[in-house]
N, C-alpha and C positions, 0 to 999 in steps of 0.2 A: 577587489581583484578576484576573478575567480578562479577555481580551483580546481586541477583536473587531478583525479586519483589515479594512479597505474598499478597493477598488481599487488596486492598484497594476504597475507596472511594475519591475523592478530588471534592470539591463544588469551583471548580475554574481553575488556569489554572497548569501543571504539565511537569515540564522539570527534564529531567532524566540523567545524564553523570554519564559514568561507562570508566576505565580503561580497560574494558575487556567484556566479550558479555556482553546481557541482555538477563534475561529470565523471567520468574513468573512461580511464583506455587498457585498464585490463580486468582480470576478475577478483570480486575482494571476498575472501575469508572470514570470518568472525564466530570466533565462540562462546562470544557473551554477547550484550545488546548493543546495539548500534544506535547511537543518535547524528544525525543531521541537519544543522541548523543552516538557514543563509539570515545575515541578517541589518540586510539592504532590503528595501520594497521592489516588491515583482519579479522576483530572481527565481528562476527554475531550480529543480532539484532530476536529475537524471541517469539512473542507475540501471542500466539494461542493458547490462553483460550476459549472454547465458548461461556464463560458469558461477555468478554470485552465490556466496552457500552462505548469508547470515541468519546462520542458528537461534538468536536469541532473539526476546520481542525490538521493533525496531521501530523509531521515534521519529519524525519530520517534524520542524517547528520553519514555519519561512512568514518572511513579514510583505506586507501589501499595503498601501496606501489609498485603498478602499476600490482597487479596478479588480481586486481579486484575479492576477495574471499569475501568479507565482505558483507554478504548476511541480507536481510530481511524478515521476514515475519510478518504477521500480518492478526488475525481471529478478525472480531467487531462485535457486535451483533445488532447494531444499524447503521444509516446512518452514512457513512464514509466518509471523504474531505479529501483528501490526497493532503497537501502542497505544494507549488514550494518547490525543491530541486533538491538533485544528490544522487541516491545509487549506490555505489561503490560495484558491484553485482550483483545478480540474486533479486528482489521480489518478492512476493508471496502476494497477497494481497486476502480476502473473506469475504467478507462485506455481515451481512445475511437482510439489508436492496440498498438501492441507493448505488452508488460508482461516485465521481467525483473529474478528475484528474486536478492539477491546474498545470504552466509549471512544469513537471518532466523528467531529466535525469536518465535513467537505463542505467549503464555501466554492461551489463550482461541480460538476460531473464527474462520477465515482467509474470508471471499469475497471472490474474484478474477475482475472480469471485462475483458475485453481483446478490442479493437476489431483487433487484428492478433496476430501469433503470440504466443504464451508462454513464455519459456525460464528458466535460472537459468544464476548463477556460483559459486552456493556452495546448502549443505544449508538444508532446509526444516525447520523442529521447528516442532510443532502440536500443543498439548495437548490442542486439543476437535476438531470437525470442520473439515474441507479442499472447500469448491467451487473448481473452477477451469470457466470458460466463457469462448468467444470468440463475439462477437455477429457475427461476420463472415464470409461463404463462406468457404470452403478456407485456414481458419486453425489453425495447428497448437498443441498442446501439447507442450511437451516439456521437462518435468521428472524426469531422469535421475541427479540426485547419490545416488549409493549410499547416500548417509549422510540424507538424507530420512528423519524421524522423525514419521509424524502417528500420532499416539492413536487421534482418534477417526473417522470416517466419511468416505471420501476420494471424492468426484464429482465426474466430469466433462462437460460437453459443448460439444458443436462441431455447426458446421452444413458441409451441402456434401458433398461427396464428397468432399471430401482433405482434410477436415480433424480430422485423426488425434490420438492422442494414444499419447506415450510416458512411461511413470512406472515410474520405482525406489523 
């Protein structure tokens, strides 16, 4: 069954499992880490409120029966930490502060855009193409784990005069 979120607040941490996608219909709060599960194959995950402020690192786990369709996305209005995990899919991530990726597997096309710098604490695997963009003057990229594995087509951009970009 899936499961549509409407407005919420949470003064702590929030994990979410749905039989079937996730969606909302208004914006969700968090101040601690958010997890996400669906865990049926090929269910989307769909978080693109403009008001979402989840504060803490935040988790996606969704299951696929090997077509790799179980897609995610996710708009936050606040600095965003995106968890080790695996999405089983395409992501869609836009963070309208900082974005930084901890080890994450995309099985499917990564867009990444970030309202302040981009960094990582662990490697990147990408099995189809890699955007990364900062919609901000002089905001940096800097995605440097050696062990960074994208397949297929890796772009970048930035605006401003400093705002540079570094990838391994």
């Amino acid at each position: 069954t899936a499961l549509v979120l409407g407005a919420s607040t949470v003064n702590g941490n929030l994990a979410v499992t749905s039989g079937g996608a996730i969606t909302q219909t208004g914006a969700l709060s968090v101040s601690g880490t958010s997890s996400f599960t669906t865990d049926v194959d090929d269910i989307d995950i769909t978080l693109t409120h403009a008001s979402n402020a989840l504060a803490g690192a935040v988790t996606f786990v969704n299951q696929t029966a090997g077509g790799n369709d179980a897609d995610v996305s996710l708009v936050n209005s606040v600095a965003t930490s995106l968890a080790a995990g695996t999405v089983n899919g395409d992501l869609t991530v836009d963070s309208a502060s900082t974005l930084a990726f901890a080890a994450l597997t995309v099985h499917g096309n990564l867009d990444a855009t970030a309202g302040g710098a981009m960094s990582q604490t662990g490697a990147l695997t990408v099995s189809g193409t890699a955007s990364f963009a900062t919609d901000v003057n002089h905001m940096a990229i800097t995605l440097t784990n050696a062990a960074n594995a994208i397949t297929g087509a890796v772009s970048f951009s930035t605006l401003g005069t400093t705002g540079h970009v570094a990838f391994d």
